[in-house]
N, C-alpha and C positions, 0 to 999 in steps of 0.2 A: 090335732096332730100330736102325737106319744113326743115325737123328737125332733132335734133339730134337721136330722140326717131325711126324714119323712118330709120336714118342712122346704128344704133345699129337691127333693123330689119333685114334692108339687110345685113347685116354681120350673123348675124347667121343663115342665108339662107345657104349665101354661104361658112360658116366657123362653122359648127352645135356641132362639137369638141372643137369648141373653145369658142364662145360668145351665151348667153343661154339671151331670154327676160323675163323668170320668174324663179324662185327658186335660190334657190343657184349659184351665180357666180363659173367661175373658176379662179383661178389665172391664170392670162397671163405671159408669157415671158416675163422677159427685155427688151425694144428693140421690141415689136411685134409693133409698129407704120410702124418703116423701113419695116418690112417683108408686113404687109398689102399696104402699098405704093407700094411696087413693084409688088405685085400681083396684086393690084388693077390699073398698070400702062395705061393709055389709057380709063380707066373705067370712060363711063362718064357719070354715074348718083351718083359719089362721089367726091368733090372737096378734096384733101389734108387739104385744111383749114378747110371741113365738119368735114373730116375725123378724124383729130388733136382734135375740140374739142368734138364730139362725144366720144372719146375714152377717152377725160379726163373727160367727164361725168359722163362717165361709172364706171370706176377705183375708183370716189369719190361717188358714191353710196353704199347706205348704204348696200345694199347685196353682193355688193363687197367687202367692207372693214370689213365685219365681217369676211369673208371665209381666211384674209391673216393671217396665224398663222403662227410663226417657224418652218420649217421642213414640211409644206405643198407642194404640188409639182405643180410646174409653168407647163403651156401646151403653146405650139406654133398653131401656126392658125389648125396644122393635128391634133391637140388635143395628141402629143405627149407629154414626158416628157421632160422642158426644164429648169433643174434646181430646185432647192430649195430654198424656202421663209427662210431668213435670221432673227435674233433676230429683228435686228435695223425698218428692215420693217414691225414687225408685231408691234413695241412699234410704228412708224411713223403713220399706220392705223388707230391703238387706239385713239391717240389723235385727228386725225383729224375727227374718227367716235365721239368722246365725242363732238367735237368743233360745230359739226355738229347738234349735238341733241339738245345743249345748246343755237344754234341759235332759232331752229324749238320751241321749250318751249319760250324763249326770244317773238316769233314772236305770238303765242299762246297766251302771259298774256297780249301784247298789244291787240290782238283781242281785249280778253274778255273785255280788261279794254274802247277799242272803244265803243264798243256794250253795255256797261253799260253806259256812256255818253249819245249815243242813247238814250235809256231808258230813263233817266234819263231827257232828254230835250224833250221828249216825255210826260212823266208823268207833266211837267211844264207847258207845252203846255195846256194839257188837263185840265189840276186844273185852271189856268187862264181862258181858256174857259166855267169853269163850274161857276166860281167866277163870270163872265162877264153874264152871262144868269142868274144869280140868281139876280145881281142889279136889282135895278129898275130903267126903262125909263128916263130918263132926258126931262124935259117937255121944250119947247122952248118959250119966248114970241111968236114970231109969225112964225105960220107953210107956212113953203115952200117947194115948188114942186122939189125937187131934183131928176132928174133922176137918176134911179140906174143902177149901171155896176158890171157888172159880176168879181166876184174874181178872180183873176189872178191864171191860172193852175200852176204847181207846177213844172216844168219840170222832166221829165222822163228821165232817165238815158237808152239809149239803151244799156244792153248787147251784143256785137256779138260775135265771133270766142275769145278761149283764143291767148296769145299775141304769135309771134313768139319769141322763145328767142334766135334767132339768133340773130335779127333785133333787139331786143329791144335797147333801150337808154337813158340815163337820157337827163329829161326834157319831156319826152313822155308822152301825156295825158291818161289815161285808166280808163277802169272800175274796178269794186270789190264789193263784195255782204259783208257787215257786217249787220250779222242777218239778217232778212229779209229785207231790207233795201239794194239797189242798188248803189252808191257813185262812184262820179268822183276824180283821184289823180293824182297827176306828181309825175313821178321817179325819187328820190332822188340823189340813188347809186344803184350800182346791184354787186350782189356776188353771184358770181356759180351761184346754184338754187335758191335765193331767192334776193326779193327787196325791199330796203325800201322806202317808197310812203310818199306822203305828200296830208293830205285830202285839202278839200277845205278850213274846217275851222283854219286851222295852225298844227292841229295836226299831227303826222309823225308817222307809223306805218310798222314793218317787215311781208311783206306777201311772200308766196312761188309765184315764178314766175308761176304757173303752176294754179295758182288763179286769175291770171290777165286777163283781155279780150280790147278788141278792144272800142272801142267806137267813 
């Protein structure tokens, strides 16, 4: 399996009671790792280690961690009844869904506040160039033949495929689109879903891994 998002597929192929890829999650059992391990024993289009963080993907997504309330009821891979959600784990969800949204806003105001930089050395750019085409000529004592050369192109940032976030790694080169505008960064740190990058020009910014591409 490429990803975890492939990996969470195949499971609610094969387990449709139990792991859902849209709507409402269900609570899972305690311990449904051990039970998917041995059902899945010999199965070899899922590694344990796929396996492992695929399911901690899943559990810390936000449609999962909204569904865990007290007195909710847990299902095992037959989509049985395997237990009751406890106080302690529905206050444990809470927090880590707040921590989680506090990231995603945190990674948001750096966007915006990148993309007004942009802007901002954009409009500089332009007002320089308009100041510069409004002087006038500089006259030389004596004219000479200078051959003219063509302005240096601007490099182009190839987007390709987004990143695997299996594979990814800090110090890893990638792309990222802020505003229309294309940008090359190294990965800083990476946490769960999201990374923090470092543009070219020093600046360092929280984007979600799922914004990231190859380059």
């Amino acid at each position: 399996m490429p990803n975890s998002k492939a990996v969470i597929g195949y499971l609610a192929e094969l387990f449709p009671n139990c792991f859902t890829i849209a709507g409402d999650a269900l609570p899972l059992k305690i311990g449904i790792f051990e039970d998917l391990a041995e059902r899945l024993e010999g199965d070899e289009k899922v590694s344990k280690t796929r396996l492992r963080t695929a399911l901690r993907q899943y559990t810390n997504s936000w449609r999962y961690l909204r569904v865990v309330k007290a007195g909710a009821t847990r299902v095992d891979l037959d989509g049985a009844e395997a237990g009751l959600i406890e106080a302690e784990h529905e206050s444990h969800a809470q927090e880590t869904l707040d921590a989680s949204r506090a990231k995603v806003q945190q990674a948001q105001k750096a966007k915006r506040e990148a993309q007004r930089e942009v802007q901002k050395a954009q409009r500089e750019a332009q007002q320089t160039k308009s100041a510069a085409a409004k002087a006038p000529p500089k006259r030389s004592a004596r004219k000479v033949d200078v051959p003219q050369r063509k302005p240096k192109a601007e490099p182009v940032v190839a987007m390709k495929n987004t990143v695997n976030v299996d594979t990814l790694s800090v110090g890893q080169r990638v792309g990222l689109k802020i505003g229309k505008n294309s940008m090359v960064a190294t990965v800083s740190t990476i946490d769960k879903t999201e990374a923090q990058v470092q543009l070219d020009s020093g600046m360092t910014i929280k984007v979600a891994i799922s914004e990231l591409h190859e380059v």
